[in-house]
N, C-alpha and C positions, 0 to 999 in steps of 0.2 A: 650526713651531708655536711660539707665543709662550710657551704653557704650559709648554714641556718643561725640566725640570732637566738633562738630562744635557748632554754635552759635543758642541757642534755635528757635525756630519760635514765631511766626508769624513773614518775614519777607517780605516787598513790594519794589517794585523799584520804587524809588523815580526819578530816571534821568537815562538815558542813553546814549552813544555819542559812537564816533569813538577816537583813539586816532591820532596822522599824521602821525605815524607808521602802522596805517593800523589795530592796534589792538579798540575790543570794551572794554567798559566799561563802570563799573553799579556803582548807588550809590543806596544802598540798606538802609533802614530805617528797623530798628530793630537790625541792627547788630554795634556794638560798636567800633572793631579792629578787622582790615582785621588780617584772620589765616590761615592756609593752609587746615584745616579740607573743614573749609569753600566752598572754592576753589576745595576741589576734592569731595565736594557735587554737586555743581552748576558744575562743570563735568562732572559728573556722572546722572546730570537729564535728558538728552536725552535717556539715558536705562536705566532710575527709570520707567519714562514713559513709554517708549514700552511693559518692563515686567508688570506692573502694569493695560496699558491696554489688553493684552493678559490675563491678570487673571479676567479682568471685562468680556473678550469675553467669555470666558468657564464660569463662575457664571451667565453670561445669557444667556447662551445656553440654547434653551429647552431641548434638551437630558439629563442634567444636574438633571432637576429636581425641588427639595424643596430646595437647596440651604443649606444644612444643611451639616455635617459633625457628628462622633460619638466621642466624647473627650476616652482620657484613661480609665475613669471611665465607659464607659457606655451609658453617655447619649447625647444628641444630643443636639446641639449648633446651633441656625438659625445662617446663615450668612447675614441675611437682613441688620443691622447695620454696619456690616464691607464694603456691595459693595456698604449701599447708602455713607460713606466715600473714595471709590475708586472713585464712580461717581464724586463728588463732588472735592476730588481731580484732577481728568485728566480736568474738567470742571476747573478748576483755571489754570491751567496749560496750559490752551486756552485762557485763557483771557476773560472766558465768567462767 
């Protein structure tokens, strides 16, 4: 996305710890200088995920269907590629 502030991906956690204040902290590889975008990214990934697997649950619903969608134009668009990137997202997001 062109709008986004924060720090591009692919990003991995390299270490993590506690601070003596009780706080955590990561040291993340890929990212260059801590930003705030940043920060209300990695805040905001506990309901990036919930919503993201709530859209994986209805795209495999069988009630749902061919998984397809009709663009403005007319024609129809599979959504096979987009939910095997959902999968594979929530599946990183586990640690698997």
């Amino acid at each position: 996305m062109s709008d986004t502030k924060w720090t591009p991906g692919p990003w991995t956690v390299a270490r993590a710890g506690w601070t003596d204040e009780g706080n955590v902290w990561y040291s993340l590889e890929g990212v260059k200088e801590a930003c705030a975008p940043d920060g209300r990214l990695i805040a905001a990934a506990p309901d990036l995920y919930e919503a993201l697997q709530s859209v994986h649950a209805f795209l495999t619903d069988p009630a749902v269907g061919t998984w397809q969608y009709m663009e403005g134009d007319g024609f129809y668009r599979d959504l096979g590629k987009e939910l095997a990137n959902i999968t594979a997202a929530l599946a990183k997001a586990r640690g698997e």
